[in-house]
C-alpha positions, 0 to 999 in steps of 0.5 A: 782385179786379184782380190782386196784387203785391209792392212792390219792393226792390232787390238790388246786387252790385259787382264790379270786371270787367276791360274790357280787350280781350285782350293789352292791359293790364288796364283795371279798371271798377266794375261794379254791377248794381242788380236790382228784387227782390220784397219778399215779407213783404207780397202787395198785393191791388188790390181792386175799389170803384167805384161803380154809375156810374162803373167803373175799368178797371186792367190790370196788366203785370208784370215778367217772372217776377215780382208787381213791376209794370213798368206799369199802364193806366188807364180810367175808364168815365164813366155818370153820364149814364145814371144822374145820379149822383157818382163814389166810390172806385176801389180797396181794397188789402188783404194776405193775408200777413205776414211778419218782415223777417230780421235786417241783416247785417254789411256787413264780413262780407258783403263782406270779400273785395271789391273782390277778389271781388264783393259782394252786397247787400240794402241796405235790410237790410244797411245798416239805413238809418233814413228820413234819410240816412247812410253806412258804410264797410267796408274801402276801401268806403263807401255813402251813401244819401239821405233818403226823400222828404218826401211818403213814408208809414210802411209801418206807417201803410200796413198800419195803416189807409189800405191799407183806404181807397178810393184813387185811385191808386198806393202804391209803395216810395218811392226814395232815393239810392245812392252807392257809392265804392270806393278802390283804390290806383290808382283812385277808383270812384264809382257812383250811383243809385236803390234802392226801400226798402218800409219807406216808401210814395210816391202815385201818383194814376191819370189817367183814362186813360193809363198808369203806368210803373215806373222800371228802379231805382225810381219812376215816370212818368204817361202821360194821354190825353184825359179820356173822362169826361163835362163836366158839361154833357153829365151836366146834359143828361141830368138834364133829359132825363131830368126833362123825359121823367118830366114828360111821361108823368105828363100824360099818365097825369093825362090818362087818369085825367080821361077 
């Protein structure tokens, strides 16, 4: 095994905070604190698959306290000239554990008392959000939200089959767009950014070497170094080494035997 993580969720609260400096009027922002949080109803194991000429090195950094990964550095090893031989798969995912998503609950409920109090959210819970976009409201509150990207896989298919398959990369909980809108008396708030829903999987093909690097709310950016696998003339010099050094000591055994 390499090592194991949670996909990510995300964890919101909106407050409304008093900026103002001390004996000046009171300045009132929107303040919203957007967490990654770890989805824990399913644990990822990233299991070894190379094969016996080619080996991927894959480190894991992880946010602290936390299975959620905040990078992961890549390296293949190339040894096809030492054993003529093709590359096959890098890594297996497999999970251990499963367990029931809870039950959404009610926006209303949950944050009735704001913007006079703060408000905590789930939002992949709490909203029920459906993969396309959509928007509730709730007292002078109102959420919007984005379609998941097109290129996202159902988790389900995830957990059905290709979680089993070689992979070349990276699954991760695929981003959308939050737009969160409050209006008060005085003030419009508005506040927008990116929240990860597990529900949804996005691909992340691993370079050959460099590293990959998961965004504060969600998604991620690819660092590639120089490619350390061999050009196939370097794999083709060696194969005729290889056939060239065979050749020679059948002669000479033919050689010996004639004696």
């Amino acid at each position: 095994m390499i090592d194991a993580f949670y996909f990510q969720r995300n964890a919101i609260r909106m407050e409304l905070k008093n900026s103002a400096a001390a004996g000046t009027p009171e300045n009132l922002d929107l303040v919203v604190t957007n967490r990654r949080v770890e989805d824990r109803r399913n644990r990822i194991l990233l299991l070894r698959d190379d094969t016996l000429w080619k080996r991927t090195t894959i480190n894991l950094a992880k946010v602290e306290n936390t299975d959620l990964i905040q990078t992961a550095g890549v390296e293949v090893e190339d040894r096809r000239a030492a054993f003529i031989q093709t590359t096959g798969g890098i890594v297996k995912v497999v999970i251990p554990l499963v367990a029931g998503m809870a039950g959404a609950a009610d926006l209303g409920a949950k944050c009735k008392a704001f913007p006079t109090q703060p408000c905590d959210l789930d939002p992949v819970r709490d909203l029920a959000m459906s993969k396309q976009g959509g928007t509730k409201t709730s007292g002078t509150t109102t959420l919007s939200w984005t379609e998941v990207p097109r290129s996202a896989l159902p988790a389900v298919s995830f957990y059905g089959g290709v979680m089993s398959q070689p992979s070349r990369g990276l699954y991760y909980a695929a981003c959308r767009g939050i737009d969160i809108i409050l209006v008060t008396p005085t003030t419009t708030y508005r506040w927008t950014g990116k929240i990860a829903d597990p529900r949804w999987l996005d691909f992340v093909a691993f370079p050959r070497k460099g590293n990959l690097r998961m965004h504060d709310q969600c998604g991620v950016s690819t660092t590639s170094e120089k490619d350390p696998t061999q050009p196939l003339d370097t794999v083709i010099s060696a194969a005729v080494t290889q056939a060239i050094a065979i050749k020679d000591a059948i002669e000479k055994a033919d050689k010996g035997d004639a004696k």
